[in-house]
C-alpha positions as YAML, in Angstrom:
chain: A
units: angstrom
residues:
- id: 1
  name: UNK
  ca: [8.97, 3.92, -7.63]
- id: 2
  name: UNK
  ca: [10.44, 0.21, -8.35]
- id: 3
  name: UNK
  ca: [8.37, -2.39, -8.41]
- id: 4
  name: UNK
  ca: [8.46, -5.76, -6.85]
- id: 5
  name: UNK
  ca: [7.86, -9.39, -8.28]
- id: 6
  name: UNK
  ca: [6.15, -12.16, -6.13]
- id: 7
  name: UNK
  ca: [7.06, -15.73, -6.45]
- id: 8
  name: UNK
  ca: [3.80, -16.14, -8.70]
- id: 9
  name: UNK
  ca: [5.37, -14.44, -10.68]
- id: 10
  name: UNK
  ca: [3.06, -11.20, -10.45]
- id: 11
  name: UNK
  ca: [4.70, -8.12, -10.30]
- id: 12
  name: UNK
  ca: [3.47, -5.68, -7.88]
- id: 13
  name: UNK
  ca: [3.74, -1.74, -9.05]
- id: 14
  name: UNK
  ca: [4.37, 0.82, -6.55]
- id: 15
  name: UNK
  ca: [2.29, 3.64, -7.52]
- id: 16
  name: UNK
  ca: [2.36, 5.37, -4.04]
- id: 17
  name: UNK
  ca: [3.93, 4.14, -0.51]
- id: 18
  name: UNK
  ca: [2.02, 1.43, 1.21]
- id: 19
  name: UNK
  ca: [2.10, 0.33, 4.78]
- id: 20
  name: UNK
  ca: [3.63, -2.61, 6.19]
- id: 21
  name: UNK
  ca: [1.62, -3.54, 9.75]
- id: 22
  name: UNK
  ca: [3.95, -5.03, 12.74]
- id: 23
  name: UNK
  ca: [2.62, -8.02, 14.22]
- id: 24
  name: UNK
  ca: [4.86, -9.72, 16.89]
- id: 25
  name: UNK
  ca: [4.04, -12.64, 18.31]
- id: 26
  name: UNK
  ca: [6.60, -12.14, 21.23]
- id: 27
  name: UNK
  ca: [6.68, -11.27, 24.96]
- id: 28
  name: UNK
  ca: [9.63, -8.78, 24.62]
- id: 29
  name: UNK
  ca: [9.02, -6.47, 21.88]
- id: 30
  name: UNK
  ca: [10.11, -3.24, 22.80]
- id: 31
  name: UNK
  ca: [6.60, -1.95, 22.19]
- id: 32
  name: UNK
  ca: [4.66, -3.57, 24.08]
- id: 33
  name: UNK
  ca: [1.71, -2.34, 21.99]
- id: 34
  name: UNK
  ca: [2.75, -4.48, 19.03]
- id: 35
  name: UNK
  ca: [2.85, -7.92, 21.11]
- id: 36
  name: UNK
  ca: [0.43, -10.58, 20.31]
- id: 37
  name: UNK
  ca: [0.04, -13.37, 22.86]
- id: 38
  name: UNK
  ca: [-1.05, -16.03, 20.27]
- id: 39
  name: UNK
  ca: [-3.39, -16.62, 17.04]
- id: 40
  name: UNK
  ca: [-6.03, -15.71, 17.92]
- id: 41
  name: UNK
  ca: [-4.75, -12.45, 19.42]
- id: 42
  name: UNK
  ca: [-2.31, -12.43, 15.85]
- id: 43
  name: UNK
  ca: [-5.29, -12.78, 13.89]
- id: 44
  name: UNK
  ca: [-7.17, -9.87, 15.31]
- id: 45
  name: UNK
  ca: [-4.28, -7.34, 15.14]
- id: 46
  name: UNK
  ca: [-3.93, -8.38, 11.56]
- id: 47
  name: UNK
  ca: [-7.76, -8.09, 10.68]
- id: 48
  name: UNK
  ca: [-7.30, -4.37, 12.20]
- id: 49
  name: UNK
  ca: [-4.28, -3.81, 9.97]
- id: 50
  name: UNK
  ca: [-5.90, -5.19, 7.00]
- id: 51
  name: UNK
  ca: [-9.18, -2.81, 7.76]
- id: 52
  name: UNK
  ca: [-6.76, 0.43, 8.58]
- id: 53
  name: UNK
  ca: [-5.20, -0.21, 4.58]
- id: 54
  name: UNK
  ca: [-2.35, -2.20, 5.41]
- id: 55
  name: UNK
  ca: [-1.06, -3.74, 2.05]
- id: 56
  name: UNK
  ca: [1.83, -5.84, 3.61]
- id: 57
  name: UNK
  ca: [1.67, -7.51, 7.27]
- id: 58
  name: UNK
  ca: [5.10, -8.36, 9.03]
- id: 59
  name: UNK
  ca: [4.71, -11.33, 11.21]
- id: 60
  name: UNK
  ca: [8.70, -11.68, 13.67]
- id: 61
  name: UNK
  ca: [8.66, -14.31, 16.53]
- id: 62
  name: UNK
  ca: [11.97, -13.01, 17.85]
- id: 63
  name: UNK
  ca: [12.97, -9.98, 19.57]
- id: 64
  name: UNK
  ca: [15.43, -8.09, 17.53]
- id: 65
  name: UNK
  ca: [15.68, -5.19, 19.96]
- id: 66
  name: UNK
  ca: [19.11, -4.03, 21.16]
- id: 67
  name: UNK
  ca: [20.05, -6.11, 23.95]
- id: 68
  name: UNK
  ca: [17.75, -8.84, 22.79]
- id: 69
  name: UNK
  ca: [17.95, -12.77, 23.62]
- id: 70
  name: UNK
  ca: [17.93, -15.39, 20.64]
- id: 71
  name: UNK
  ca: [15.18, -18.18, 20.59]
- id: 72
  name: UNK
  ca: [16.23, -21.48, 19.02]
- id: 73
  name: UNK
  ca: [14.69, -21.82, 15.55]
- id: 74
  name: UNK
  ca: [11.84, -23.98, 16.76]
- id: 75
  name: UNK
  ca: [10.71, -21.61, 19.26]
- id: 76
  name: UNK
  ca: [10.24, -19.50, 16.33]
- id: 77
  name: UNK
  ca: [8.94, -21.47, 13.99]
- id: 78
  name: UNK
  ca: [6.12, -22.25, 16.69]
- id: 79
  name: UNK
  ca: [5.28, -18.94, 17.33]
- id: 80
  name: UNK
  ca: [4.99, -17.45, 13.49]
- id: 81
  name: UNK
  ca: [3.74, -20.31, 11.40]
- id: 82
  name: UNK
  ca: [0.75, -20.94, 13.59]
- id: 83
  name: UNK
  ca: [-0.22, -16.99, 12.93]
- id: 84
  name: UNK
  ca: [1.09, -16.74, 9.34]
- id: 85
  name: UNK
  ca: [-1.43, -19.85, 8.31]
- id: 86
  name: UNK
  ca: [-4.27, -18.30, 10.20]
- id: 87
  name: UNK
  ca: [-4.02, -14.86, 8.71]
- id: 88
  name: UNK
  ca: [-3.53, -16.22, 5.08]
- id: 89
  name: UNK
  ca: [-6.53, -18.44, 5.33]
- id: 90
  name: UNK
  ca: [-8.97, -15.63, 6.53]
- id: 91
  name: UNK
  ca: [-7.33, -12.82, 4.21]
- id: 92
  name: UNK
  ca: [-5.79, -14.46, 1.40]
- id: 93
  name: UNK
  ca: [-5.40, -11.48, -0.62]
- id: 94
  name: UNK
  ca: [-2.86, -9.72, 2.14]
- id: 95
  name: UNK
  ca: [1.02, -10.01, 1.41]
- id: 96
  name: UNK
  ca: [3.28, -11.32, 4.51]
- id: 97
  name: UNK
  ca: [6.41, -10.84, 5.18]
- id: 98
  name: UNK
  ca: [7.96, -13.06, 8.16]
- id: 99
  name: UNK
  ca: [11.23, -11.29, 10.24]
- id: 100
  name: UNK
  ca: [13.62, -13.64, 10.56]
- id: 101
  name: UNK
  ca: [17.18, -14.48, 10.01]
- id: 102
  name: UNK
  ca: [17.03, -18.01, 10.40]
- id: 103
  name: UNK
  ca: [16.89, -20.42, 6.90]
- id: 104
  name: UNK
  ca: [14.46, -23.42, 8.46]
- id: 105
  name: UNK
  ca: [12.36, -20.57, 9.94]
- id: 106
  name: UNK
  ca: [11.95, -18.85, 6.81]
- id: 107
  name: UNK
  ca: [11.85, -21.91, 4.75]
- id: 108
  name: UNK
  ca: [9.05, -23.47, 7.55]
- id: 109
  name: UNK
  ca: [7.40, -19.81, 7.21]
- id: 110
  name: UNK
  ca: [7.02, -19.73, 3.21]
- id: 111
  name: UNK
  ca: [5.77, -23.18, 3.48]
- id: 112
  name: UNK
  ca: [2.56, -21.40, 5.95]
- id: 113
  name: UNK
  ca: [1.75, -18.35, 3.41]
- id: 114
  name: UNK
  ca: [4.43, -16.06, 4.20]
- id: 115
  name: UNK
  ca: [5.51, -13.81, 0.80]
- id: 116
  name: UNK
  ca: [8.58, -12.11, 1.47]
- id: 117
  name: UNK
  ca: [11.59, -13.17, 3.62]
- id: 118
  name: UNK
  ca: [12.51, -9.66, 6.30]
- id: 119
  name: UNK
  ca: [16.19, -10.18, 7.31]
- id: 120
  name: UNK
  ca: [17.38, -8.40, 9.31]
- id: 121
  name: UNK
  ca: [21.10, -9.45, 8.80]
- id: 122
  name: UNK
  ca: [20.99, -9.08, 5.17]
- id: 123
  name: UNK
  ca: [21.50, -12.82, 4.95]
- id: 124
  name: UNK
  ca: [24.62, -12.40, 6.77]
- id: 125
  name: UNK
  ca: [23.86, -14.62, 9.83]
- id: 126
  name: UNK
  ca: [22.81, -18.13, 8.45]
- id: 127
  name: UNK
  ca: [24.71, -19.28, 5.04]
- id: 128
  name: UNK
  ca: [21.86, -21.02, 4.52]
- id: 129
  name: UNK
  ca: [19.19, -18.29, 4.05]
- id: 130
  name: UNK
  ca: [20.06, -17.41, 0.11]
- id: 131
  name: UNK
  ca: [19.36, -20.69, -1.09]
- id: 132
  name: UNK
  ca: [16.21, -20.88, 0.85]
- id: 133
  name: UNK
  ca: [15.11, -17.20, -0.63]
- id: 134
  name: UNK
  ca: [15.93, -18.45, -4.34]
- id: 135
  name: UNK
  ca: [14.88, -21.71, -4.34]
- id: 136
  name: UNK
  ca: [11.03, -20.54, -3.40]
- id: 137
  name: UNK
  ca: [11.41, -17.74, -5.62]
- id: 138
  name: UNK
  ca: [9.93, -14.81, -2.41]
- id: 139
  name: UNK
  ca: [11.37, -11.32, -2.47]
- id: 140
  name: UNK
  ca: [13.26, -10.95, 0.33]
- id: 141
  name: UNK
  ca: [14.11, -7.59, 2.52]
- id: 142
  name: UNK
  ca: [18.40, -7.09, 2.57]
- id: 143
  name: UNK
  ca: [18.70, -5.20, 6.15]
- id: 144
  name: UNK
  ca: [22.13, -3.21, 7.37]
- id: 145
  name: UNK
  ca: [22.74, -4.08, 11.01]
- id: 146
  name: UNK
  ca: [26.18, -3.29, 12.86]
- id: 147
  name: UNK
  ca: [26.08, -7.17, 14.32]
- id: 148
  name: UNK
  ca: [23.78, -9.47, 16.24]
- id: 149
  name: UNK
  ca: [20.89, -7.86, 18.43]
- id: 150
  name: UNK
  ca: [22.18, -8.21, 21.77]
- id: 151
  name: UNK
  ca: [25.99, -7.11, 21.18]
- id: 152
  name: UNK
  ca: [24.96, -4.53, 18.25]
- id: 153
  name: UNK
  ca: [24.74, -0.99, 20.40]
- id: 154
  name: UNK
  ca: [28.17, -1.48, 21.92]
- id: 155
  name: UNK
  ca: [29.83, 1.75, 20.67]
- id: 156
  name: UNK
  ca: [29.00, 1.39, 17.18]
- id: 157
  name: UNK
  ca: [31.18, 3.58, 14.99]
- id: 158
  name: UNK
  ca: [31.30, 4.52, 11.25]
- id: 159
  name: UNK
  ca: [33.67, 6.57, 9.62]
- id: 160
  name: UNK
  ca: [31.13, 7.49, 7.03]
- id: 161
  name: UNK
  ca: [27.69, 5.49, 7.86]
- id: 162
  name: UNK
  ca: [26.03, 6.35, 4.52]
- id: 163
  name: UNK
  ca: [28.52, 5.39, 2.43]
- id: 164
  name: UNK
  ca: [29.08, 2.38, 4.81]
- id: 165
  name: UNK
  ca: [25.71, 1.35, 4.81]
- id: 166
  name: UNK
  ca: [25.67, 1.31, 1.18]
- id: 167
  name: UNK
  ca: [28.53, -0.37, 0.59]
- id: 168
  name: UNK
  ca: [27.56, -2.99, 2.81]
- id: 169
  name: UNK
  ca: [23.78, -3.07, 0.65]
- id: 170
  name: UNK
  ca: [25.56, -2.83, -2.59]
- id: 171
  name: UNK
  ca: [27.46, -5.93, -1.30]
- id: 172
  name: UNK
  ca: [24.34, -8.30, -0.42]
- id: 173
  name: UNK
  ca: [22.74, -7.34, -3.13]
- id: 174
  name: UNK
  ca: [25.56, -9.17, -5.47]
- id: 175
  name: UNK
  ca: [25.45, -11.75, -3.00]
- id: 176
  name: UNK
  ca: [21.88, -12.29, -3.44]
- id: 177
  name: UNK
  ca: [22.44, -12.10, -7.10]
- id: 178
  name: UNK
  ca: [24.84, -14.72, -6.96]
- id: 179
  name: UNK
  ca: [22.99, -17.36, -5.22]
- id: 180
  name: UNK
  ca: [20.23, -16.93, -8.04]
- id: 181
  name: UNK
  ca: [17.71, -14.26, -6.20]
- id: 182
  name: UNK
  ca: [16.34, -12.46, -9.01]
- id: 183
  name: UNK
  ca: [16.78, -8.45, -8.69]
- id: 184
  name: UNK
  ca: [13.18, -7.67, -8.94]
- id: 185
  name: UNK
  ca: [12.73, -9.50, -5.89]
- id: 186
  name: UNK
  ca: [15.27, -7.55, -3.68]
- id: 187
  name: UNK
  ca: [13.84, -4.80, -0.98]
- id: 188
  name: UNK
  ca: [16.15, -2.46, 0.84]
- id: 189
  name: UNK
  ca: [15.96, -0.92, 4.65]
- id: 190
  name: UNK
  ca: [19.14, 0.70, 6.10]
- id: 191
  name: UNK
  ca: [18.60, -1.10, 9.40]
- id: 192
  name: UNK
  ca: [17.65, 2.45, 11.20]
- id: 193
  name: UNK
  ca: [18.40, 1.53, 14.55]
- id: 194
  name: UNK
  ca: [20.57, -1.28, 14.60]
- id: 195
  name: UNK
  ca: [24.13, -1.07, 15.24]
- id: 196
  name: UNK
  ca: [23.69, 2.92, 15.19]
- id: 197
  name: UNK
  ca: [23.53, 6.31, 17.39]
- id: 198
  name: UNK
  ca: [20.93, 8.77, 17.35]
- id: 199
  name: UNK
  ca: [23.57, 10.39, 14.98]
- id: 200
  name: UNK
  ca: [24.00, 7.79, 12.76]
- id: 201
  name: UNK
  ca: [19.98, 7.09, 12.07]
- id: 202
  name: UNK
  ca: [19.30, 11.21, 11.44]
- id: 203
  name: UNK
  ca: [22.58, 11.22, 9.21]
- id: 204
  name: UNK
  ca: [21.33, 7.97, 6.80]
- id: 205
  name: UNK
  ca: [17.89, 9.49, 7.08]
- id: 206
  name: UNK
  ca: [19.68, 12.91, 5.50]
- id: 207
  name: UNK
  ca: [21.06, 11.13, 2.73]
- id: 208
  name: UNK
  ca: [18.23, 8.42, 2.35]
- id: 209
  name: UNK
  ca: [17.87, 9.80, -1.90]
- id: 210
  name: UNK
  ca: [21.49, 7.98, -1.82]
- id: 211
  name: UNK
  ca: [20.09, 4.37, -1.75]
- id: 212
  name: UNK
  ca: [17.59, 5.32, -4.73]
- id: 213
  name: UNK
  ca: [21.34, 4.39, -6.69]
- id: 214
  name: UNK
  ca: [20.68, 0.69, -5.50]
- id: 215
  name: UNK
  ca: [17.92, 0.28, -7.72]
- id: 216
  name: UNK
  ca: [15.76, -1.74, -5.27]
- id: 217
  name: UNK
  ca: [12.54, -0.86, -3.80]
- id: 218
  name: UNK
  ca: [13.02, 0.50, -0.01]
- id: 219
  name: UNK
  ca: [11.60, -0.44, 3.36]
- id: 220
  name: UNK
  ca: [11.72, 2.42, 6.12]
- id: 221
  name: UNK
  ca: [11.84, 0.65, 9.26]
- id: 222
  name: UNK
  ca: [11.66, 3.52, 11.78]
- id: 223
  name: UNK
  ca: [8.73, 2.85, 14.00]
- id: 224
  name: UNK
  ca: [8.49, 3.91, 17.48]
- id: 225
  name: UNK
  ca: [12.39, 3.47, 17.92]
- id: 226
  name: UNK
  ca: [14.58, 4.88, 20.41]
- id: 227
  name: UNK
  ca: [16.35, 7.91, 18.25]
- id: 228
  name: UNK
  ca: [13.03, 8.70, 17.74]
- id: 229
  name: UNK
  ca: [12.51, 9.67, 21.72]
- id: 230
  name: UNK
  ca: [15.86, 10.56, 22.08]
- id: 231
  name: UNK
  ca: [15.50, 13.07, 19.51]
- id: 232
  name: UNK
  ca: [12.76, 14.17, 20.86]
- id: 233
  name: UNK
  ca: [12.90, 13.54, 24.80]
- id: 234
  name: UNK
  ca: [10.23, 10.45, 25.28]
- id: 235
  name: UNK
  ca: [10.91, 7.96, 27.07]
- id: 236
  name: UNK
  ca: [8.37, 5.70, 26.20]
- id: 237
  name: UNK
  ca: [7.58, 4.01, 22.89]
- id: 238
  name: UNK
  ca: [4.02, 4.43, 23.19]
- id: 239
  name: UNK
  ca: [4.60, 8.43, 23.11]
- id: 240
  name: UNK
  ca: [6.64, 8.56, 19.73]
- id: 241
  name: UNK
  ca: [3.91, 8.02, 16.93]
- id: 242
  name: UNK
  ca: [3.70, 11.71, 15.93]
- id: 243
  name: UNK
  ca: [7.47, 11.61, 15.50]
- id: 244
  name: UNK
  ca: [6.98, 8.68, 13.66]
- id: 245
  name: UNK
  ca: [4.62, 10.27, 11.23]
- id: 246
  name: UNK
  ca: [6.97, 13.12, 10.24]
- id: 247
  name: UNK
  ca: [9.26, 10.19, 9.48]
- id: 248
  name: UNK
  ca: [7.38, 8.46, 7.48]
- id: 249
  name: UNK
  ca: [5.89, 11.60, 5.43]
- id: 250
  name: UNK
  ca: [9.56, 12.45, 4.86]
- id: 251
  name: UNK
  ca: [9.99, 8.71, 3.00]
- id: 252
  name: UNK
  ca: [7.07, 9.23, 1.17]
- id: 253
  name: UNK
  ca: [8.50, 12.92, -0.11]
- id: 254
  name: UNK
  ca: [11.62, 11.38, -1.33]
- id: 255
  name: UNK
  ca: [9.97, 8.17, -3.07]
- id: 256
  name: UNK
  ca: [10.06, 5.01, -0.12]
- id: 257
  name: UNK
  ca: [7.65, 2.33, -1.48]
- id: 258
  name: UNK
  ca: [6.93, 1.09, 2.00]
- id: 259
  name: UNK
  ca: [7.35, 1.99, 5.54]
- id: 260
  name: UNK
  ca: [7.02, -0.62, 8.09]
- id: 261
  name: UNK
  ca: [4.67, 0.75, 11.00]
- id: 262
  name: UNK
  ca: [2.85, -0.32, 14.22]
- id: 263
  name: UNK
  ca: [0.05, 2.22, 13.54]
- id: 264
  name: UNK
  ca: [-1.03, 1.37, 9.79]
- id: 265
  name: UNK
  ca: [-4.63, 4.25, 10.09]
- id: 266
  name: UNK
  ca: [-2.08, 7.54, 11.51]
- id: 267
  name: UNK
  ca: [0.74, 6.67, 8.77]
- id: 268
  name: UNK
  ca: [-1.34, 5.69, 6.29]
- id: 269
  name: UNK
  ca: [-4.05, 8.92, 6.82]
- id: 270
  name: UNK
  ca: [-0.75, 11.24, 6.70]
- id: 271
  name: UNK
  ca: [0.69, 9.99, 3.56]
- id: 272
  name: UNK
  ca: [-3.00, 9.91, 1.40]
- id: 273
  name: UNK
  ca: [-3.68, 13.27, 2.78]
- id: 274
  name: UNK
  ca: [-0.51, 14.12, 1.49]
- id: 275
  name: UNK
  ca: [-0.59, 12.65, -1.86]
- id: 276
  name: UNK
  ca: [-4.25, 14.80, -1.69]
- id: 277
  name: UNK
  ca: [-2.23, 18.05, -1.34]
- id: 278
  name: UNK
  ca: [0.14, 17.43, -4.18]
...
């Protein structure tokens, strides 16, 4: 497993896979069982998380589902930075990771607590994001997506989405590189779900051992989505967490430092009783 430096400087070795909580603090999360209304709300959901094992909590105060509106950058930066501060003053010790594509959120955000920069654009939507990134010296997480959230599932094609998706990874990570992010403080997720069929998320799921070639530790970002109940005919987010487990115990099998979950206890109680077995 690769490990992962922190802008103190610290690095932080992956000896098994670790959880990453979701905490939105959004009306319009697809699952609604993620939403949190405010702080206080924030605050409690993260105390859970923390509690269940969580090593990493991911705070997003914008929708990225398909379909999804944009909020202006303030709206944004008033919903996370409220939560980020209150979580890193009660739990100091927990590492946060804000979702957000947007440089004065991000910057706003590491300026509350937050420890890693989650993008889902792969700093491809605001030219500004890089220098942000490098300048505070926080790992940041290089997503895949096949455009912006609410024009992304229009007939998304690929001619070869693994090798696509890779090339497009390979790509930011040079960028990243290149605007003076160090590589021990790049994470990868192949942006399962975004821009991509059913067909397309089991097919880079097949050939996740690819990506190992990147050299960066990997986020799995599969939680609760919608291949997920295609795939297995529910409907309803709240009905896909066992599908979700076989997910992330097939990371964990083929070496994913993290996996980004709403339930930290199920995911997390899988992959130790796993790691028990072997």
């Amino acid at each position: 497993m690769r490990p992962l430096r922190l802008a103190d400087g610290s690095l932080l070795e992956f000896t098994r896979m670790e959880m990453m909580g979701i905490i939105n603090v959004t009306p319009d999360s697809f699952y609604a069982g993620s939403r949190a209304g405010g702080v206080d709300e924030a605050l409690a959901r993260a105390e859970r998380m923390i509690a269940e094992g969580a090593a990493f909590l991911d705070i997003g105060g914008e929708s990225t589902r398909p379909g999804a509106e944009a909020v202006t950058e303030e709206e944004e930066i008033r919903r996370v930075c409220p939560a980020v501060t209150a979580i890193k003053e009660k739990h100091p010790e927990i590492l946060i990771s804000v979702d957000t594509y947007h440089a004065k959120t991000a910057e706003a955000a590491i300026a509350a607590g937050a420890d890693i920069i989650n993008d889902i654009s792969g700093m491809t939507f605001d030219p500004d994001m890089a220098g942000v990134v490098a300048e505070a010296g926080v790992p940041v997480v290089l997503m895949h997506t096949g455009g912006r959230p609410d024009v992304m599932q229009r007939d998304p094609h690929y001619d070869d989405v693994a090798q696509e998706v890779y090339d497009y990874l390979d790509r930011q990570i040079r960028y990243a590189l290149d605007h003076g992010i160090h590589s021990d403080r790049i994470i990868i997720d192949l942006g399962i779900g975004f821009g991509k069929t059913c067909d397309h998320n089991i097919e880079l799921l097949k050939n996740i051992d690819k990506f190992a070639d990147l050299g960066m530790p990997h986020l799995l970002a599969v939680s609760r989505k919608s291949f997920i109940g295609k795939t297995l005919n529910e409907a309803d987010p709240a009905d896909r967490l066992y599908g979700t487990i076989a997910l992330t115990l097939y990371a964990q099998a083929h070496g994913i430092e993290m996996a980004r979950v709403h339930d930290v206890k199920a995911n997390l109680d899988a992959v130790r009783m796993m790691e028990a077995l072997k």
